[in-house]
C-alpha positions as CSV (number, residue, x, y, z in Angstrom):
1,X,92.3,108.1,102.2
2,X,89.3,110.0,102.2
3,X,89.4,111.3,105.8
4,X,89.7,114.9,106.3
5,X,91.4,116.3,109.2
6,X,89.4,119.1,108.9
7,X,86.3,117.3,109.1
8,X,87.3,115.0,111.5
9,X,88.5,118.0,113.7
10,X,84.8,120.0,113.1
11,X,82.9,120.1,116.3
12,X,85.5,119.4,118.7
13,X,86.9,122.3,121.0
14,X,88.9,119.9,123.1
15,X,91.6,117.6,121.3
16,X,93.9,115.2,123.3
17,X,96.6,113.2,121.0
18,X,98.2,109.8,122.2
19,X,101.4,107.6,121.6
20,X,102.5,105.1,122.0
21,X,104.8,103.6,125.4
22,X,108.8,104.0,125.3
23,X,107.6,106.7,122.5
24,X,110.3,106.8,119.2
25,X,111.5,109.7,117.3
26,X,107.9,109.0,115.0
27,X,105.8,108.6,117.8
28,X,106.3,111.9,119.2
29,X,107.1,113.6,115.9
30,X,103.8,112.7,114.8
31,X,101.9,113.6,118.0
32,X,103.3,117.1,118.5
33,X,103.3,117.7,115.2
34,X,99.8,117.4,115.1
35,X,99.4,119.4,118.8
36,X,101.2,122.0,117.0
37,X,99.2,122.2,113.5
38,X,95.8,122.2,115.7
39,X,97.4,125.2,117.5
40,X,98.1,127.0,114.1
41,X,95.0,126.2,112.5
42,X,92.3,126.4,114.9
43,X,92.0,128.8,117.2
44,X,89.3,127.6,119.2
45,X,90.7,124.5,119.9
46,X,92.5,123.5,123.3
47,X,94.8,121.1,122.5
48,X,96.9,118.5,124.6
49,X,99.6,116.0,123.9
50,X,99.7,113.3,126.3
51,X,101.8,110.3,127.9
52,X,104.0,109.2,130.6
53,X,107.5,108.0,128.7
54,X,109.8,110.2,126.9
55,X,112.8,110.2,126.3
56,X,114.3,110.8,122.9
57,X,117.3,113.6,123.3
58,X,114.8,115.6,124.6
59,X,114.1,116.9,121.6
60,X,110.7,117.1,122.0
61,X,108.4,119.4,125.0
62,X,107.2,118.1,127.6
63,X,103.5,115.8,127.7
64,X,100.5,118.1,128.9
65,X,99.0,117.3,132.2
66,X,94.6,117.1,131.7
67,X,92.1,115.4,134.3
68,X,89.6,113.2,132.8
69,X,87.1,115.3,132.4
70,X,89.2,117.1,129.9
71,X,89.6,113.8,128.4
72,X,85.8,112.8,127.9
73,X,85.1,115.9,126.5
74,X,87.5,115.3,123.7
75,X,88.4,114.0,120.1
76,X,91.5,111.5,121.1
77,X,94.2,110.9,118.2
78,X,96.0,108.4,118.8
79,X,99.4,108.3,116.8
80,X,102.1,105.4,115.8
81,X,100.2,103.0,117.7
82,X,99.5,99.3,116.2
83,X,98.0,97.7,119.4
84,X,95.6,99.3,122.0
85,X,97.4,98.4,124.9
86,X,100.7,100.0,124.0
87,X,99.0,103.8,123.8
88,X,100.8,105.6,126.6
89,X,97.9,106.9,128.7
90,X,94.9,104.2,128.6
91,X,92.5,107.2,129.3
92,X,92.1,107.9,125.8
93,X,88.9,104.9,125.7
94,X,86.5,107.7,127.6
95,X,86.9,110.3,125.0
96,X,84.1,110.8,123.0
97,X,85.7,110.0,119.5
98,X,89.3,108.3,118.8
99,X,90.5,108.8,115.6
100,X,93.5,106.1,114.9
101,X,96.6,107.6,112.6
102,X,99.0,105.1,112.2
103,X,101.6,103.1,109.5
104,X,101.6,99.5,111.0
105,X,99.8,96.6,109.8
106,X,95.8,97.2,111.1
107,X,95.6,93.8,113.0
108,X,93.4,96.2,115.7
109,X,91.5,98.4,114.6
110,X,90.2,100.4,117.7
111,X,89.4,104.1,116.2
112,X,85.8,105.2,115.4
113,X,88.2,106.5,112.9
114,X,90.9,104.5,111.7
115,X,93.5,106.2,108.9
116,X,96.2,103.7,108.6
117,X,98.2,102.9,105.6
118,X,101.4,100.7,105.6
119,X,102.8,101.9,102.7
120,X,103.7,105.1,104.2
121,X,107.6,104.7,105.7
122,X,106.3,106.7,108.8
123,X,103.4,107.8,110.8
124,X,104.8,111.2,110.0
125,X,105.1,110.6,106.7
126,X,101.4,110.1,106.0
127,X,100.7,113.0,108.7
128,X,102.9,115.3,105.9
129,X,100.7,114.2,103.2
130,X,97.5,115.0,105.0
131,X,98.7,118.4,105.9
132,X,99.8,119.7,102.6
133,X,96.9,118.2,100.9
134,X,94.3,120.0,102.9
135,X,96.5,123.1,102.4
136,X,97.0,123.1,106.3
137,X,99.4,125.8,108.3
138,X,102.4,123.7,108.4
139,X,105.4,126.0,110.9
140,X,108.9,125.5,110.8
141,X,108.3,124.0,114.2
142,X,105.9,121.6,113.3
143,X,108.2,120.7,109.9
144,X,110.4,119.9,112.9
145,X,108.6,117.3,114.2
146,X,107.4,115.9,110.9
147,X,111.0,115.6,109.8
148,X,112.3,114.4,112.8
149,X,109.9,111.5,112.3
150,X,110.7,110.6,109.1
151,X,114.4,110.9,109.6
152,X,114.7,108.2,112.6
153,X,112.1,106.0,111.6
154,X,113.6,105.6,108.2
155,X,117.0,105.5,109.8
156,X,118.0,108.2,107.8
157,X,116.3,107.0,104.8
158,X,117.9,103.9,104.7
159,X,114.9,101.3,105.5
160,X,113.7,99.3,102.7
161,X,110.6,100.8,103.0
162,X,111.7,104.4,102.1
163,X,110.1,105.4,99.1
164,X,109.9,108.0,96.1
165,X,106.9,109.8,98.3
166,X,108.7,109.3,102.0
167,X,111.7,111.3,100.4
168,X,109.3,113.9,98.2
169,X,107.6,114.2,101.7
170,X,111.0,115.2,103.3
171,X,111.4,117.9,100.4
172,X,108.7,119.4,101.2
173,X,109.2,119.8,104.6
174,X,112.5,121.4,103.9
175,X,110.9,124.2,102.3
176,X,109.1,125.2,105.4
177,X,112.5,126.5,106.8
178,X,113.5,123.3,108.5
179,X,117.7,122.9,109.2
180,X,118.7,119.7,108.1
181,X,122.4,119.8,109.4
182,X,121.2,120.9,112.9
183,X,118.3,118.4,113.1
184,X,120.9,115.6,112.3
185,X,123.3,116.5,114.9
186,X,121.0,116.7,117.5
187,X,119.5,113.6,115.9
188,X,122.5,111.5,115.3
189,X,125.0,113.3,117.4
190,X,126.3,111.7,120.9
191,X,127.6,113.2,124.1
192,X,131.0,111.5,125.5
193,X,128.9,109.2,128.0
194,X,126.7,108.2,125.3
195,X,129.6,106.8,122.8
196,X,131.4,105.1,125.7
197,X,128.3,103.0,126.4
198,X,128.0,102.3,123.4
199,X,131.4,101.1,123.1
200,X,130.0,98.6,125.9
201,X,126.8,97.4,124.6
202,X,128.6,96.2,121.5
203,X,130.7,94.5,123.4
204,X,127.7,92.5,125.2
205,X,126.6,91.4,121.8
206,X,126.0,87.3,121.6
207,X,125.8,85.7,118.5
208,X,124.2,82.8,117.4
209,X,122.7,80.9,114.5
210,X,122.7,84.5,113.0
211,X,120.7,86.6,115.4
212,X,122.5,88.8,117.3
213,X,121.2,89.7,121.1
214,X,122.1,91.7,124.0
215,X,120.0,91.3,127.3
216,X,120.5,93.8,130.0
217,X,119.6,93.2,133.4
218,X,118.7,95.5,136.2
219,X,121.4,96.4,137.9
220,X,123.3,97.1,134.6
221,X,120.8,99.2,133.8
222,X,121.0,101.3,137.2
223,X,125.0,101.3,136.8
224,X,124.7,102.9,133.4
225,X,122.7,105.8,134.5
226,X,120.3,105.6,131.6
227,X,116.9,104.6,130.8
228,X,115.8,101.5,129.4
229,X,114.2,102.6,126.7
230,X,117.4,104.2,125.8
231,X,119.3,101.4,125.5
232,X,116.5,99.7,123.7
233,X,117.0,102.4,121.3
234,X,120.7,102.2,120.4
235,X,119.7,99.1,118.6
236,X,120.6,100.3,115.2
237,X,124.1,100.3,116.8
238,X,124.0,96.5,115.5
239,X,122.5,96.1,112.6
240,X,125.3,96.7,110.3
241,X,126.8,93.7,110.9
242,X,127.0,92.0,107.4
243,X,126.5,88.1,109.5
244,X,123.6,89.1,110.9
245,X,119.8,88.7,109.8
246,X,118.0,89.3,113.1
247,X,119.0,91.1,116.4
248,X,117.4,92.2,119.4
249,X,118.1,94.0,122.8
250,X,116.2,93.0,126.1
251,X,116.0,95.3,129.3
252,X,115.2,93.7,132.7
253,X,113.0,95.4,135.0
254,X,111.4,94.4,138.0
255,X,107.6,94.1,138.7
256,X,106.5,93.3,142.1
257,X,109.9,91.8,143.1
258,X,109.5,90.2,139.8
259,X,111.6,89.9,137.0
260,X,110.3,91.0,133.9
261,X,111.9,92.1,130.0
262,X,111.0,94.4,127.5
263,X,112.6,93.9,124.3
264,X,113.3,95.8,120.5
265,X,113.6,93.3,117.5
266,X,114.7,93.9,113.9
267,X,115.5,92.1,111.1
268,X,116.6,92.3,107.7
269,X,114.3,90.2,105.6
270,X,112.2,87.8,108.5
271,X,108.9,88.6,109.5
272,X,110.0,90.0,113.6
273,X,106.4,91.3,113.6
274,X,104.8,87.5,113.6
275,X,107.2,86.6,116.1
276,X,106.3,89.4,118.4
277,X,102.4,89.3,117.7
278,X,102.8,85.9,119.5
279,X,103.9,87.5,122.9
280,X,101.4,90.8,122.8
281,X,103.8,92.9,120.7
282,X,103.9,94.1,117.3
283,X,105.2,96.8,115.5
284,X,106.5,96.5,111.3
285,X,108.1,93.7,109.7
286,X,111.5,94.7,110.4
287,X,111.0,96.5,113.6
288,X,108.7,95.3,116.4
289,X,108.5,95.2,120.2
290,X,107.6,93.0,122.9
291,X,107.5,93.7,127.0
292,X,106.7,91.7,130.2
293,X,108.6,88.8,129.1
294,X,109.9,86.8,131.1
295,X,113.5,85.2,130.6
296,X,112.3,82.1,129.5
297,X,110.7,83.9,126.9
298,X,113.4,85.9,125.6
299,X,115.1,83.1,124.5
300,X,111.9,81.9,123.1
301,X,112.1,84.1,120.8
302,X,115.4,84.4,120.0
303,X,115.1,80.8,119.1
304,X,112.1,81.5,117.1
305,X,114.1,84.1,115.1
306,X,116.6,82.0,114.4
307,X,114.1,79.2,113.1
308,X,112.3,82.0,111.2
309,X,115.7,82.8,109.3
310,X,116.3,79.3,108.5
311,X,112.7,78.7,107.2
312,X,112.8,81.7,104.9
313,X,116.4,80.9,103.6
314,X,115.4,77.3,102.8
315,X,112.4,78.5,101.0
316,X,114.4,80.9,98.6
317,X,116.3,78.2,97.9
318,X,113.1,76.1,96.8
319,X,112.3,78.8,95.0
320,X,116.1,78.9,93.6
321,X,115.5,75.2,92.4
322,X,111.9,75.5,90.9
323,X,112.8,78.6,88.7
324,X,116.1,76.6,87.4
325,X,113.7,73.4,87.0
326,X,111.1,75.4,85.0
């Protein structure tokens, strides 16, 4: 990558960074990390982090409140965020430059600037790079966010995508005064409420044809006191299971007396990204997302999921053959 966030950042005394909606643990690592090296490194810079959902622990601060104008007048990062429509505050198009940061596959590439590479584990990951290679100010706090990044969008480092460079990344990070233990009890730690949902979600698990799914609806959602988005993210909370080689949680919500479902897939070897791409989603290979689905369409995909397992499994097995053959 040959752009410099330095030069990139030349010219511009207003700077307003995007995520993306239902915002992860990289999404927002990424974007306040970068509100927070801005800060450190150029004084004459107002800088704003932006977007409606958060939820996340509450490890992170709150989003920034700007009119438009302040908008327009700005360079607009957007961070962790494959598709257009899923940035978090659809302002960012009036800005006068939008600079794209991301790890996903580039299906759409809507920056003037686009720096995405999918070899990078996490959108924080390839932020960490740019920052110690252009000798950037990096704080503990922004470390923080960096790490915190890497950390859940690895799972901890176990994703097959982790790599020799996500974990010399993480190193380096540690050296600017981060505390691991903390940052992985906050991370990974639950409160009493929290485990005893659990407890409940996994038993809501259906299983079929290999795919596991759970499919909230509304009123659960109410009764449990939590957000959607939450539950959508306790979906690691299943993929251990050794029978499994897809699973995915759905959330109702209603739209204009409506029914409608957001969902979180993942897989262990199938392509959930193709499947998702189908219904205006997207995300990686392992870990996508879809929304306004309706029910019919849930199990759409669910049944696509499990054709998508049995297609790949019968083509190792051609593969098996040919090899022995040969």
């Amino acid at each position: 990558m040959n752009n410099s966030l330095k030069e990139i950042i030349k010219g511009f005394t207003k700077i307003t960074v995007f995520r993306h909606e239902n915002p992860d643990g990289d999404a927002l690592g990424s974007q306040f990390a970068l509100k927070y090296m801005i800060e450190d490194n150029f004084k004459d810079v107002e800088v704003k982090a932006l977007g409606y959902e958060a939820y996340f622990k509450d490890l992170f601060d709150k989003s920034d409140m700007v009119d438009e104008d302040f908008i327009k007048d700005s360079l607009a990062i957007v961070c962790d965020t494959a598709n257009s429509s899923r940035v978090d505050d659809q302002r960012y198009t009036s800005a006068k430059k939008i600079v794209k940061i991301d790890h996903h596959p580039n299906l759409e590439p809507f920056g003037d600037i686009n720096i995405v590479d999918i070899k990078y584990a996490a959108t924080c990951e390839l932020l960490s790079e740019l920052f110690f290679k252009e000798d950037l100010i990096i704080s503990e706090k922004t470390a923080k966010m960096l790490y915190i990044g890497i950390l859940t969008d690895t799972l901890a480092f176990k994703t097959n995508n982790t790599t020799e460079n996500t974990l010399l990344m993480a190193s380096k990070l540690v050296k600017c005064g981060i505390n691991i233990p903390l940052i992985n009890q906050i991370v990974f730690n639950d409160d009493l409420k929290t485990f005893k949902f659990k407890t409940l979600l996994r038993n809501k698990l259906q299983v079929q044809d290999r795919v596991g799914y759970i499919v909230y609806s509304h009123d659960e959602i109410i009764d449990s006191k939590l957000k959607a988005g939450d539950i959508r993210g306790f979906i690691n909370e299943i993929g251990n299971i050794k029978e499994l080689e897809a699973w995915c949680i759905f959330t109702e919500k209603i739209i204009d007396h409506k029914p409608l479902y957001d969902g979180s897939l993942r897989s262990k070897n199938i392509a959930v990204n193709t499947i998702a791409g189908l219904y205006n989603g997207g995300g990686h290979k392992n870990a996508s997302g879809v929304k306004n689905l309706t029910l019919v369409q849930v199990f759409e995909i669910i049944s696509l999921m499990q054709k998508e397992i049995y297609n790949c499994e019968s083509n190792n097995i051609q593969e098996i053959v040919k090899k022995t053959l040969i």
